[in-house]
C-alpha positions as CSV (number, residue, x, y, z in Angstrom):
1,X,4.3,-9.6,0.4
2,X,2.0,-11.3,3.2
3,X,-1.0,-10.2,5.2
4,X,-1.5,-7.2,7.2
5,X,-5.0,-7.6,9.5
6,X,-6.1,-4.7,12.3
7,X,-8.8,-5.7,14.6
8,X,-12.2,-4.2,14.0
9,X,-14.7,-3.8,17.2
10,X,-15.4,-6.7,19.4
11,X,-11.8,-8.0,17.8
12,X,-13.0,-9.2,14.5
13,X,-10.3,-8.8,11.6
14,X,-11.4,-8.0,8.1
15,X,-9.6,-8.5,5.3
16,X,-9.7,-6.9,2.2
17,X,-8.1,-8.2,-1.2
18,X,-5.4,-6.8,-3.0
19,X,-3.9,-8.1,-5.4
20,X,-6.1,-11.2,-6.3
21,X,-5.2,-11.9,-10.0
22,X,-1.6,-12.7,-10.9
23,X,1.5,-13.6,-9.5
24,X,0.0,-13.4,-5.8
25,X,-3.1,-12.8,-3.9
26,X,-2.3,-10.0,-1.0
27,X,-4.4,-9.4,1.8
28,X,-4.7,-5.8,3.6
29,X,-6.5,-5.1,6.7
30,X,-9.1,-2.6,6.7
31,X,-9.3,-0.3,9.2
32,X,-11.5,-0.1,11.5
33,X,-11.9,2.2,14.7
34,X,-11.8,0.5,18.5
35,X,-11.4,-3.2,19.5
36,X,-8.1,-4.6,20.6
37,X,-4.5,-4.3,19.6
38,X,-3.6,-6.3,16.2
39,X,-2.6,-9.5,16.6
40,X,0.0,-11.4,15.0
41,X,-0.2,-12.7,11.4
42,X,-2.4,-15.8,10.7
43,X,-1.1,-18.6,10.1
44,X,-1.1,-19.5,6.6
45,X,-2.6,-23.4,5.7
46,X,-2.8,-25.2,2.3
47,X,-6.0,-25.6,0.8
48,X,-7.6,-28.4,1.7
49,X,-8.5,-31.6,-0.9
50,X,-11.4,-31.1,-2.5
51,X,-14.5,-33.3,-2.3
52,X,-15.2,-36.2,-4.4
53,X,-16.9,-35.0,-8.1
54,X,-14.9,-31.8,-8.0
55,X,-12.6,-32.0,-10.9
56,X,-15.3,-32.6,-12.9
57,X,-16.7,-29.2,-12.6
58,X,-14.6,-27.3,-14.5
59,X,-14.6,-23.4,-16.0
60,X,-17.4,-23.5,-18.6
61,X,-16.8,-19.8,-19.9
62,X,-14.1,-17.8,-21.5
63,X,-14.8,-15.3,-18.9
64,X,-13.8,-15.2,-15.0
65,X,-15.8,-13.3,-12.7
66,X,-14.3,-11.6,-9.7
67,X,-16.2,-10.1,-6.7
68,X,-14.4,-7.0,-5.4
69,X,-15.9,-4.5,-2.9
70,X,-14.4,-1.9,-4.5
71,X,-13.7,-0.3,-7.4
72,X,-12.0,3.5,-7.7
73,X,-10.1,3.2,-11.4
74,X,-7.3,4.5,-10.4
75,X,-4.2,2.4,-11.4
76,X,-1.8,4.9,-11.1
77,X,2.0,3.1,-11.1
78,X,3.9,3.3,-7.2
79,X,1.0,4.6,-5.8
80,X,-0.2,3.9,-2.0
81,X,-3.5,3.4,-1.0
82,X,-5.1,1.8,-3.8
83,X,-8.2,-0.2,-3.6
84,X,-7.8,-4.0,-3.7
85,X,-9.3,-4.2,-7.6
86,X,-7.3,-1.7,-8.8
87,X,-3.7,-3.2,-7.0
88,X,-5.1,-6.5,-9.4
89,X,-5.7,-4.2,-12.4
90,X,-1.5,-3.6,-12.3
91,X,-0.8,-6.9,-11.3
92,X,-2.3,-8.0,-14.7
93,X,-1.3,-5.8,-16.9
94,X,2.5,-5.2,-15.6
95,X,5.1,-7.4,-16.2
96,X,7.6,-7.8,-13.3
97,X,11.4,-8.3,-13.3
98,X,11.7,-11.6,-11.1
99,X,8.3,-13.8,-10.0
100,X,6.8,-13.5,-6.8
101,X,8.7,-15.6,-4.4
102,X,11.8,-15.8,-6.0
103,X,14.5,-17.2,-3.8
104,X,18.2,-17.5,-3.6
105,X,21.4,-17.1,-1.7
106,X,23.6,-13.8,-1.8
107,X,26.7,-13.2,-3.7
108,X,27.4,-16.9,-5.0
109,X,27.2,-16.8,-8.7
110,X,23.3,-17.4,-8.7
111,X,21.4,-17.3,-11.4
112,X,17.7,-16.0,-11.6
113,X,14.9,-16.7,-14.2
114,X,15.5,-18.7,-17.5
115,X,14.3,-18.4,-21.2
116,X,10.5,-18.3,-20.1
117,X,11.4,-15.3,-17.8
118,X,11.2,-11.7,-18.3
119,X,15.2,-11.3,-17.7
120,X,17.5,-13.8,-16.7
121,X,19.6,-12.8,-14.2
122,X,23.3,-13.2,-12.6
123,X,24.6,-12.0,-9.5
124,X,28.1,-12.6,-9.1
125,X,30.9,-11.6,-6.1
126,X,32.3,-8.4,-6.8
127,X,35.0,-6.5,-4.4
128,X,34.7,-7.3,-0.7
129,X,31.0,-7.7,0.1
130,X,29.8,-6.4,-2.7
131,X,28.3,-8.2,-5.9
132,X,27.9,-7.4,-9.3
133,X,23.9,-8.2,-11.1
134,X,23.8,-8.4,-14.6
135,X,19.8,-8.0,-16.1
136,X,19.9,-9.5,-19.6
137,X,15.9,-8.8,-20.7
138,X,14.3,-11.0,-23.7
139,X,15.0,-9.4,-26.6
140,X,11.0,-10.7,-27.4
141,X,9.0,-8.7,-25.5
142,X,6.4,-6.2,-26.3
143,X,4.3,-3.7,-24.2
144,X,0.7,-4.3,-25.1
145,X,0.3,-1.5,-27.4
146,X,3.3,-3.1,-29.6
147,X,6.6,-1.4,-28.7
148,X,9.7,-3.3,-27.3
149,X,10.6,-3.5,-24.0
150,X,14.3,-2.6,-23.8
151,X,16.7,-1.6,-21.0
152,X,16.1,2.0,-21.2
153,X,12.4,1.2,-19.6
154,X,14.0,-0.7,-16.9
155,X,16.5,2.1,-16.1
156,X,13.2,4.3,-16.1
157,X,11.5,1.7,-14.2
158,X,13.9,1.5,-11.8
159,X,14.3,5.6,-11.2
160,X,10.7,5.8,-10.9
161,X,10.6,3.1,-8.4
162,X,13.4,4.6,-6.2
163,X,12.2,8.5,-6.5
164,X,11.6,9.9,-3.3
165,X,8.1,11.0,-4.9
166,X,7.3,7.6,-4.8
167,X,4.5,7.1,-2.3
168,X,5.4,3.3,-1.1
169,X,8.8,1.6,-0.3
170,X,9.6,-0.4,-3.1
171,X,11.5,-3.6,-2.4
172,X,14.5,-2.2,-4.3
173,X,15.5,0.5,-1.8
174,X,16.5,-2.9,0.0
175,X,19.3,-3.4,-2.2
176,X,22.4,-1.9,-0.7
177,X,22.9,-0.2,-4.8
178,X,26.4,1.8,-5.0
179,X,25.3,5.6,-4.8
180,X,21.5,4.9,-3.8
181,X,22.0,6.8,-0.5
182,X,23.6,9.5,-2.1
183,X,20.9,10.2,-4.2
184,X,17.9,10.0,-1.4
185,X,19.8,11.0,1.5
186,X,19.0,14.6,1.5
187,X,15.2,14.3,0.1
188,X,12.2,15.3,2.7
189,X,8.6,16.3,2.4
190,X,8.2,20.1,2.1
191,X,6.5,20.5,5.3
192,X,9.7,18.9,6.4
193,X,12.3,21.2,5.0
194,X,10.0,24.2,6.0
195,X,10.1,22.9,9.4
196,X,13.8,22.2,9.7
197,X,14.3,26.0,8.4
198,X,12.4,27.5,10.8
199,X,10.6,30.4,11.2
200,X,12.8,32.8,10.4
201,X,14.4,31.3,7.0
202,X,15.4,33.8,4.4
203,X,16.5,31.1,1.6
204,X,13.5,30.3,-0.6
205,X,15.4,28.2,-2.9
206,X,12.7,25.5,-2.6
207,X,9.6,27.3,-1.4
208,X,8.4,30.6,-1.6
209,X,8.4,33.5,1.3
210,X,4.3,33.2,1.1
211,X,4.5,29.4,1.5
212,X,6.4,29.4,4.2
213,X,4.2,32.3,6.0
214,X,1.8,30.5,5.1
215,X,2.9,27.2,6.9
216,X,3.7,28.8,10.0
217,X,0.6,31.1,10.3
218,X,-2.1,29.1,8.7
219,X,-1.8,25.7,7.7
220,X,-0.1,24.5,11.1
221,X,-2.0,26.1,13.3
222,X,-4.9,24.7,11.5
223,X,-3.7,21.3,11.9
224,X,-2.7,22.2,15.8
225,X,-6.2,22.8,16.1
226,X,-7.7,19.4,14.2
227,X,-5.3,17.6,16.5
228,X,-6.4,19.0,19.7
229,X,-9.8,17.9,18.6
230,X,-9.0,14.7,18.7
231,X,-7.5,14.6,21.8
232,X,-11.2,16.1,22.9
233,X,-13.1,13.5,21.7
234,X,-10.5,10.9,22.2
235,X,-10.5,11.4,26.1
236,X,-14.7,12.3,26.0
237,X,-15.4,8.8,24.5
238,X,-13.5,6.6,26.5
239,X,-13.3,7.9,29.7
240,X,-16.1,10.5,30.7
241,X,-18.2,7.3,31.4
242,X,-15.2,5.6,33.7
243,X,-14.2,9.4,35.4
244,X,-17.6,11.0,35.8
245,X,-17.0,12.1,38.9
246,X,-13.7,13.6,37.2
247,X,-16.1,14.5,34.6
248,X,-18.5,16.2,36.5
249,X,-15.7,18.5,38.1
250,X,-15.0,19.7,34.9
251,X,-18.7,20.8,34.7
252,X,-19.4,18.4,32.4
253,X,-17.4,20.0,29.4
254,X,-15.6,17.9,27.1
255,X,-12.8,20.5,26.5
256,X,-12.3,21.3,30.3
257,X,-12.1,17.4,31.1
258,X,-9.5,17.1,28.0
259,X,-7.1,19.9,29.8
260,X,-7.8,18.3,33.1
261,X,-7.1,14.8,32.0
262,X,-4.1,16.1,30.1
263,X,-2.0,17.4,32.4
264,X,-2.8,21.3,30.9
265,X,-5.6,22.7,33.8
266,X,-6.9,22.6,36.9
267,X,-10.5,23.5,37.5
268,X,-12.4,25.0,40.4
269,X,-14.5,23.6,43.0
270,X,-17.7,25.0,41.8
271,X,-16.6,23.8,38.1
272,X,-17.2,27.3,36.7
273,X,-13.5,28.1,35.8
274,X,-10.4,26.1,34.8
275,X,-6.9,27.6,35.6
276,X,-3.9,26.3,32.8
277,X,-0.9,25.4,34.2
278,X,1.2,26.8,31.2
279,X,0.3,30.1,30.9
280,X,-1.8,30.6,34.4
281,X,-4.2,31.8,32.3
282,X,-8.0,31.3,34.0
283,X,-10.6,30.2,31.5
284,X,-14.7,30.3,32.0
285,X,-15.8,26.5,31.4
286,X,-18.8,27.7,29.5
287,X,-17.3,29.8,27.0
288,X,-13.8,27.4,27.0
289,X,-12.9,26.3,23.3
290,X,-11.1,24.1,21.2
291,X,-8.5,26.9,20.0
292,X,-8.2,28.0,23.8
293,X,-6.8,24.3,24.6
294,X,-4.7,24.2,21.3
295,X,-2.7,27.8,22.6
296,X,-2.3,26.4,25.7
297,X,-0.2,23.2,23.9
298,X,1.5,25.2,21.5
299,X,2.3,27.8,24.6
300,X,4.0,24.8,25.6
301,X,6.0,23.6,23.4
302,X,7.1,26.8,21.7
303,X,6.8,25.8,18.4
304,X,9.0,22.5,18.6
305,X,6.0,20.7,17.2
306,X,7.8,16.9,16.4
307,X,8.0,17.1,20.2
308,X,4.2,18.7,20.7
309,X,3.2,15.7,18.5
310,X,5.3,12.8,20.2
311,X,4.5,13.9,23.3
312,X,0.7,14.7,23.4
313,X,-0.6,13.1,20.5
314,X,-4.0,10.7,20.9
315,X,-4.2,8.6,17.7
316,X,-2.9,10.8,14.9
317,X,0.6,12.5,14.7
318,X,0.5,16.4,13.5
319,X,2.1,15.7,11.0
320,X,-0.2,12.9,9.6
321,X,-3.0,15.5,10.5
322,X,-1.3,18.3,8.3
323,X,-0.8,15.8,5.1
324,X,-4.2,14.6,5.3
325,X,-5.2,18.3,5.5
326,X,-2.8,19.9,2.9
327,X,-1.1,17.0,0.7
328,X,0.9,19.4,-1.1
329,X,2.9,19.2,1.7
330,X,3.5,15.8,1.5
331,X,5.2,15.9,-1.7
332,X,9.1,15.3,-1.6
333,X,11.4,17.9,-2.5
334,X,15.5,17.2,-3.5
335,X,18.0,19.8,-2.1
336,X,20.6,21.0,-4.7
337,X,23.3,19.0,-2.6
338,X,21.8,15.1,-3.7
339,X,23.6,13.2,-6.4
340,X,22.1,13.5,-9.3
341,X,21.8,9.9,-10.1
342,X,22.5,6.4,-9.0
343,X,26.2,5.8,-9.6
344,X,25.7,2.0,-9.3
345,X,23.0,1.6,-12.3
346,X,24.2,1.3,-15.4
347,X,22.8,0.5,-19.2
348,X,25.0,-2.3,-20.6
349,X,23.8,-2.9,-24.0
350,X,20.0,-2.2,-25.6
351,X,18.4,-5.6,-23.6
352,X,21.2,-5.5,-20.6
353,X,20.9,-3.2,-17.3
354,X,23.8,-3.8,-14.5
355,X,23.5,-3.2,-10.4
356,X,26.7,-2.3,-8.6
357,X,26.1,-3.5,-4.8
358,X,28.0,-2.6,-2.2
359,X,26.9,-5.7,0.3
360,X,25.7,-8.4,-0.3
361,X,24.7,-10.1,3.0
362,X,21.1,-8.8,2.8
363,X,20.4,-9.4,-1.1
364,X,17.4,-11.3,-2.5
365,X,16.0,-12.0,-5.7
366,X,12.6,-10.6,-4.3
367,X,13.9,-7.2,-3.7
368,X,14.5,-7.7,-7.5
369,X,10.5,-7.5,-8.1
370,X,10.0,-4.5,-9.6
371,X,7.4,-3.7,-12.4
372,X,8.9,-2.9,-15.9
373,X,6.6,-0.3,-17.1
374,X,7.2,1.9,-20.6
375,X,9.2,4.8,-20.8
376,X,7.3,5.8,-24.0
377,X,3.8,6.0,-22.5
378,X,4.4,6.9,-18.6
379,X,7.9,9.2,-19.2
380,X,9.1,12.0,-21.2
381,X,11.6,11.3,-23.6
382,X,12.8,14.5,-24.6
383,X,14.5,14.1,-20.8
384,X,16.3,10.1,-21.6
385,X,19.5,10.4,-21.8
386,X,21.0,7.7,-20.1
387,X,23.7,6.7,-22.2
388,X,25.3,10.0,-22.4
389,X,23.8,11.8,-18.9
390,X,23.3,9.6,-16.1
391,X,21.0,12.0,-14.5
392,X,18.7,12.1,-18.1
393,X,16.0,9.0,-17.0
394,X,12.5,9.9,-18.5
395,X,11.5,12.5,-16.0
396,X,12.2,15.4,-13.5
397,X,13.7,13.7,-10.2
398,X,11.4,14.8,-7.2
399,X,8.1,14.8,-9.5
400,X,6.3,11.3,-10.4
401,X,2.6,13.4,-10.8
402,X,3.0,11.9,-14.8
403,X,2.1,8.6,-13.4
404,X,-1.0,10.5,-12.4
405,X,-1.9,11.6,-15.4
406,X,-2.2,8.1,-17.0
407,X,-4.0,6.7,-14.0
408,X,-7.4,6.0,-16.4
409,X,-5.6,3.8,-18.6
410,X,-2.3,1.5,-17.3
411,X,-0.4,-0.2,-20.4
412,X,2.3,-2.6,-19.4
413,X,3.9,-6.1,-21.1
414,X,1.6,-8.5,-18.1
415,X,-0.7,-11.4,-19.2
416,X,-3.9,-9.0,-19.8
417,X,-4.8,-5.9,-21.0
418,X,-6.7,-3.1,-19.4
419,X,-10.4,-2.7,-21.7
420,X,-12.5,-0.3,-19.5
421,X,-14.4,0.4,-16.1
422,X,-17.9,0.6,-17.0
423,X,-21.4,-0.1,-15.3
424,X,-19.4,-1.4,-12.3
425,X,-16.7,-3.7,-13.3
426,X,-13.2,-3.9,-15.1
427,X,-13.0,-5.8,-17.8
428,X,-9.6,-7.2,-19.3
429,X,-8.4,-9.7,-21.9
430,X,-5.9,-12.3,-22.3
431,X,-2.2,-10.9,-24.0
432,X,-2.3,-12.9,-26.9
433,X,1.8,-11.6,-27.3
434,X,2.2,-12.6,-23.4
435,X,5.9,-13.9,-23.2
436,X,4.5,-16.1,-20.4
437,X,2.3,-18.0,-22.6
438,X,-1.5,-17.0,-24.0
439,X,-3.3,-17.0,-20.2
440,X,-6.0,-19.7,-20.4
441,X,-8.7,-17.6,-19.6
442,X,-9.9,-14.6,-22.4
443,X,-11.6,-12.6,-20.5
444,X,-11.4,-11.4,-16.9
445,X,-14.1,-8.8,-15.1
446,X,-13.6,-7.2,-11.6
447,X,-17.1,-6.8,-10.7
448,X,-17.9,-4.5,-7.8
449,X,-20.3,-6.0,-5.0
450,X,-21.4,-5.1,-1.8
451,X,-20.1,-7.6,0.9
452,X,-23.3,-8.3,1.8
453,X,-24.5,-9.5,-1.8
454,X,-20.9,-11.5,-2.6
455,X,-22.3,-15.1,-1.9
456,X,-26.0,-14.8,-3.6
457,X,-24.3,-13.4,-6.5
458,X,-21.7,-16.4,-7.0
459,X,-24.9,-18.7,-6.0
460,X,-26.3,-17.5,-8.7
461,X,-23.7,-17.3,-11.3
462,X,-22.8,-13.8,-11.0
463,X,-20.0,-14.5,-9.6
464,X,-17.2,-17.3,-10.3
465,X,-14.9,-16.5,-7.1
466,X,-14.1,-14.2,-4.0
467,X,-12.6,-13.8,-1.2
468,X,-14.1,-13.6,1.7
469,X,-13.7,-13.8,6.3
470,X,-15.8,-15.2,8.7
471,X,-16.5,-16.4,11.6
472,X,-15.4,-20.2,12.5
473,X,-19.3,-20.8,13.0
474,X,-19.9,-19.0,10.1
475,X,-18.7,-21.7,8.1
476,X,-22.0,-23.4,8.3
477,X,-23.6,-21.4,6.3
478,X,-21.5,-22.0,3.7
479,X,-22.1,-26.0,3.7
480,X,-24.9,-25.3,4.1
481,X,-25.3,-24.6,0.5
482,X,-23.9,-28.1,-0.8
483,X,-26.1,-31.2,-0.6
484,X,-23.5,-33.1,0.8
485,X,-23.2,-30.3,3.8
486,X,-19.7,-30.0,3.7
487,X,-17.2,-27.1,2.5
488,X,-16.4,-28.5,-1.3
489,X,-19.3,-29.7,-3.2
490,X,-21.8,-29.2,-5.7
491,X,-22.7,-25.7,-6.0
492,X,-19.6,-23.9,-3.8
493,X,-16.1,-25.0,-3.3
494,X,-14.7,-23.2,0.1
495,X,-11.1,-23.3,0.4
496,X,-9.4,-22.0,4.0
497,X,-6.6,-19.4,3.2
498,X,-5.7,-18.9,6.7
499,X,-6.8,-18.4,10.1
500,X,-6.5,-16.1,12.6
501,X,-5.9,-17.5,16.4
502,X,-8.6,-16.5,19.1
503,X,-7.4,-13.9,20.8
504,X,-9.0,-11.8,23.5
505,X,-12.3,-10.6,23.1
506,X,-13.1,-12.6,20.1
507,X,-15.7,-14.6,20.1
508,X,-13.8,-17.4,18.2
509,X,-11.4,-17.9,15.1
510,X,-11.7,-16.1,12.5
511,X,-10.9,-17.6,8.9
512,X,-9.6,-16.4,5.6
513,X,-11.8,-18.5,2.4
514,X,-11.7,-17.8,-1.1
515,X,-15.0,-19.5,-2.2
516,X,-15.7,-20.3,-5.8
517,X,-18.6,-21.5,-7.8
518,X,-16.6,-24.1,-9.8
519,X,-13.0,-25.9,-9.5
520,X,-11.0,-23.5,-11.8
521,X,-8.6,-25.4,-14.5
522,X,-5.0,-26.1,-13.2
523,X,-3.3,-26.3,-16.7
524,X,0.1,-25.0,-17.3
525,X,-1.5,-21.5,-17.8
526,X,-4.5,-21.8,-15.1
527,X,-4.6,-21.2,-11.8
528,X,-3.0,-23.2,-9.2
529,X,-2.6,-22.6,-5.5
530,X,0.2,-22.0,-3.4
531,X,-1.0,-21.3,0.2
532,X,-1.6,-17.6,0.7
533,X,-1.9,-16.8,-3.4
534,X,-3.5,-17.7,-6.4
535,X,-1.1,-17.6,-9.4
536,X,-2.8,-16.5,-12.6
537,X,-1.2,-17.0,-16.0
């Protein structure tokens, strides 16, 4: 895990959190359109020593208060695009197989976690390049509604993980596992194996003759048309102003000057008519419209569009344009000829899960880092099996929308436990049964606050921490705020996460604090910091 940043206008990067609370603090850029090409990653620093008087201000309620400038309450498991608070709701409450930033060597007898961990774990040389990991789970651990945590959620865990439903690579599709490609290798999205079939398909094994009619007639044609929009107003907005003598040929028309610019039409020299170079078709500038341009590309290409797209697409693929427009379509579906199951997984004993690998070179405890979530309240067990029928994991390979349907309410064997979202905020408490130890802190809320409002609110007390970016010059505000005018004080406690180098069209650095109101204990189950995150337990 790390930091991704995109530039914003004018160059600025903004940050937004992700997974604040628990085993690491994740960054992830949010988007926004214009300014220059991303940079490279900042440079992560250590925190800087704090100020003289600070370890005497110490956490002086049961109850940590997070700003967060969002909050959706969806904590659906293996899900992409979640909001930072939410990614720190299943942080929290999940319990993961190995600890971020696990390390070790491949295939040399290592040994992973001890008698505090969730699992301890061996990896051992097995034939040629491959290695054999043995998962041996505490035999002590209970999900937070008081079942057991055995190997048959891990297996489950692990399938869910790996299903080609799942929305976001997971770190274990790393692991070279015996059978792993066997069992993905001939999943796609559905738009995919429409595609790949064609137009004139008759097998409707996986999707119905309507479906497919209604791919080719309809739903692409729709998306064709969306994405030779934004070729339009791609082209309109940054060049009209440059070309406006090119412009001004076109008559002024946004659509013409697209076709022009494009390569698709040449127009006349009183700008009343624009002549396509594909079909020689001659178009009246004035009525000319988006669907005209759109036949002309799909003229074109003759229905190859993965080339239409590569070739002439201005920001968005068609196929990203299609998924945004129709999801359904986004949804993975398994052909008949995939393996049924993983042939390197198997269930060793009630506590006790083993991974075939067949290499070794590329293994790493962090691809390891999965969460271990419960079969009992996310799966179906009238379809567990594993002992008997491999292919019998807790649900129907191709379909993870259960995880959806428990999205309100995540349960999981982590330090805290998910309360409620209510009147803005997410409130948790401590595990008392935590295997890692009762968390020092009771309670914690994720509050939701406007960017703008984050610091008055931790001024006043609203608040006990955030994370925040700013300008180098910025900065001053923030010492601003102490009497002795520096960074760490007496009312605010700035520490530098990172910093992003001045690049082009910035006005200068750009830095990465978390600010807090108070120093925050660093007891065996406090916080302490590690560069980049803020481990929580």
């Amino acid at each position: 895990m790390g930091i991704g940043i995109k530039k914003g206008k004018k160059g600025k990067i903004k940050y937004v959190l992700a997974a604040f609370l628990a085993c690491t603090m994740l960054l992830a850029g949010c988007a926004e359109e214009g300014g220059a090409n991303a940079g490279d990653m900042p440079e992560l620093v250590p925190f800087e020593e704090s100020g003289d008087g600070q370890a005497e201000r110490q956490v002086e309620s049961d109850t940590l208060k997070v700003g967060f400038t969002q909050l959706e309450g969806n904590f659906c498991q293996f899900a992409s695009g979640l909001c930072s608070s939410d990614k720190a709701v299943l942080e929290l409450t999940n319990a993961y197989l190995v600890e971020e930033g696990e390390k070790g060597k491949p295939g040399l007898g290592i040994k992973i976690g001890d008698s505090d961990s969730l699992a301890e774990i061996t990896v051992k040389k097995g034939k040629e390049s491959g290695a054999e990991v043995r998962i041996e789970l505490r035999e002590d651990i209970y999900f937070s509604d008081g079942v057991k945590l055995t190997a048959d959620d891990l297996i489950f865990s692990i399938y869910a993980a790996l299903d080609p439903d799942n929305d976001i690579p997971s770190p274990l599709s790393r692991l070279k596992i015996e059978g792993l490609q066997d069992y993905l290798e001939v999943s796609m999205t559905k738009a995919e194996l429409i595609y790949e079939l064609g137009v004139q398909n008759e097998d409707y094994t996986y999707f119905t003759a309507d479906e497919q009619d209604e791919f080719w007639n309809v739903d692409i044609q729709e998306a064709g048309l969306r994405f030779t929009h934004d070729i339009i107003e791609q082209l309109a907005s940054s060049f009209a102003a440059d070309y406006s003598d090119e412009f001004a040929k076109c008559g002024n028309n946004k659509i013409a000057f697209a076709m022009y610019m494009w390569g698709f039409g040449e127009p006349d020299k009183e700008a009343k008519n624009i002549k396509s170079f594909v079909s020689d078709a001659e178009y009246e500038i004035g009525l000319l419209s988006e669907d005209d341009f759109w036949h002309e590309i799909d003229r074109k290409y003759g229905g190859e569009y993965s080339m239409m797209s590569n070739q002439e697409a201005y920001g968005r693929s068609l196929w990203d344009i299609l998924y945004e427009m129709y999801p359904e379509y986004a949804k993975g579906i398994v052909t008949s000829q995939a393996q049924d199951y993983i042939s390197g997984i198997d269930k060793l004993g009630e506590y006790a899960v083993g991974l075939h690998l067949t290499d070794a070179e590329t293994f790493s405890p962090e691809d390891l880092r999965i969460p271990v979530i419960p079969l009992h309240y996310y799966g179906d067990l009238s379809k567990y099996d594993y002992e008997n029928e491999k292919e019998l994991f807790g649900f129907t390979k191709g379909n993870l929308s259960f995880l959806e349907e428990k999205k309100d309410a995540p349960i999981g064997a982590g330090p805290y436990v998910y309360e409620k979202l209510e009147n803005g905020k997410i409130c948790l408490t401590a595990n008392n049964e935590y295997y890692g130890g009762k968390p020092a802190i009771s309670k914690v809320e994720l509050i939701g606050t406007s960017e703008g409002d984050m610091l008055d609110r931790l001024v006043s007390g609203d608040l006990d921490i955030f994370v925040d970016t700013v300008w180098e010059s910025e900065l001053e505000n923030y010492k601003n705020y102490n009497s002795n005018g520096e960074l760490a004080g007496d009312l605010l406690d700035v520490r530098i996460l990172g910093k992003a180098e001045k690049t082009e069209g910035t006005e200068c650095d750009v830095n990465v604090i978390n600010v807090q109101r108070m120093v925050l204990p660093s007891t065996e189950y406090g916080w302490t910091y590690k560069l980049d995150r803020v481990t929580f337990r």
